[in-house]
C-alpha beads as a LAMMPS data file, in Angstrom:
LAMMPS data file: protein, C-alpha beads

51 atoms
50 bonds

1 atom types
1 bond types

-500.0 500.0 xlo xhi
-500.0 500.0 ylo yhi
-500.0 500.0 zlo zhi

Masses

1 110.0

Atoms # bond

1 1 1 -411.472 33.552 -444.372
2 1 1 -408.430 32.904 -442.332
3 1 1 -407.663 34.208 -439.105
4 1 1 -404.853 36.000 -439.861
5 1 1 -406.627 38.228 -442.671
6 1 1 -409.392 38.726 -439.618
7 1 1 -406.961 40.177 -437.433
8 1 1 -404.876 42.149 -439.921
9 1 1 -408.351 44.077 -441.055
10 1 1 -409.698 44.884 -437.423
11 1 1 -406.125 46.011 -436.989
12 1 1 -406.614 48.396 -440.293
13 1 1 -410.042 49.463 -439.079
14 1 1 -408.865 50.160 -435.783
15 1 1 -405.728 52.164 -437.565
16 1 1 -408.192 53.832 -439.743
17 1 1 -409.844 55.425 -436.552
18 1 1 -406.392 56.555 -434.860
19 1 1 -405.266 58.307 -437.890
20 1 1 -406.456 57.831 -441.843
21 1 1 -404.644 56.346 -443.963
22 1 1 -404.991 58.871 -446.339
23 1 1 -404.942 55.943 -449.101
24 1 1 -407.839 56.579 -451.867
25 1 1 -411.110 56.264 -450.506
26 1 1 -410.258 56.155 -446.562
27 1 1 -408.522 59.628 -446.220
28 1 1 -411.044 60.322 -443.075
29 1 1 -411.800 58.337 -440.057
30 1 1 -415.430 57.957 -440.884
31 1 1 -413.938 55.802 -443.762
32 1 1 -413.659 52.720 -441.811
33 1 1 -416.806 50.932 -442.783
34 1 1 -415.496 51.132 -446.200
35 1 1 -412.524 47.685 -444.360
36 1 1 -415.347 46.241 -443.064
37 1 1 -417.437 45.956 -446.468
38 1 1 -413.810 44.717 -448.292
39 1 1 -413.875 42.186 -445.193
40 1 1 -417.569 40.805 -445.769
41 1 1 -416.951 40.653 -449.748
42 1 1 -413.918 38.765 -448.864
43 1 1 -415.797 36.633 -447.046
44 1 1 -418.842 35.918 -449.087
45 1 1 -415.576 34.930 -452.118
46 1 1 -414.022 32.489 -449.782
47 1 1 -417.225 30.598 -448.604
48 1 1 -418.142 30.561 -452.717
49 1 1 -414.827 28.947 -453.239
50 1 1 -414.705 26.725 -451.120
51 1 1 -415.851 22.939 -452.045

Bonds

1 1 1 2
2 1 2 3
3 1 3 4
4 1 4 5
5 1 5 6
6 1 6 7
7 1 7 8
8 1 8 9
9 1 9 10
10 1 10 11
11 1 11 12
12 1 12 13
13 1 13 14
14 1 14 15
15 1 15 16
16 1 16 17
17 1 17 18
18 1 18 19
19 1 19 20
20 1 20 21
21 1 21 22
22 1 22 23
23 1 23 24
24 1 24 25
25 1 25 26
26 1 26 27
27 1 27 28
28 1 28 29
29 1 29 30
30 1 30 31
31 1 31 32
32 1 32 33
33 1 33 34
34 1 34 35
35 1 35 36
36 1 36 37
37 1 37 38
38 1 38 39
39 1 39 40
40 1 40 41
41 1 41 42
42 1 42 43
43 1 43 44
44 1 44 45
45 1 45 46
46 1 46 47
47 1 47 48
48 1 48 49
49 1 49 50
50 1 50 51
């Protein structure tokens, strides 16, 4: 995973915490975890991709 989609999903967690989103699924702050899954299934894709 590149280092740019890294730092754009801390950034999104760290956003989530401030203030929700309010987008479907992460309309409360306890909702962060839900980024850090996406990030880790992300992850697990790319290194299955990869030659």
């Amino acid at each position: 995973m590149s280092k740019a989609m890294t730092i754009i999903l801390l950034l999104a967690m760290v956003i989530q915490l401030l203030k929700p989103l309010g987008l479907p699924g992460l309309k409360q702050r306890r909702d962060f975890w839900k980024i850090a899954v996406f990030a880790i299934a992300v992850m697990m894709v790319t290194v299955l991709v990869r030659p």
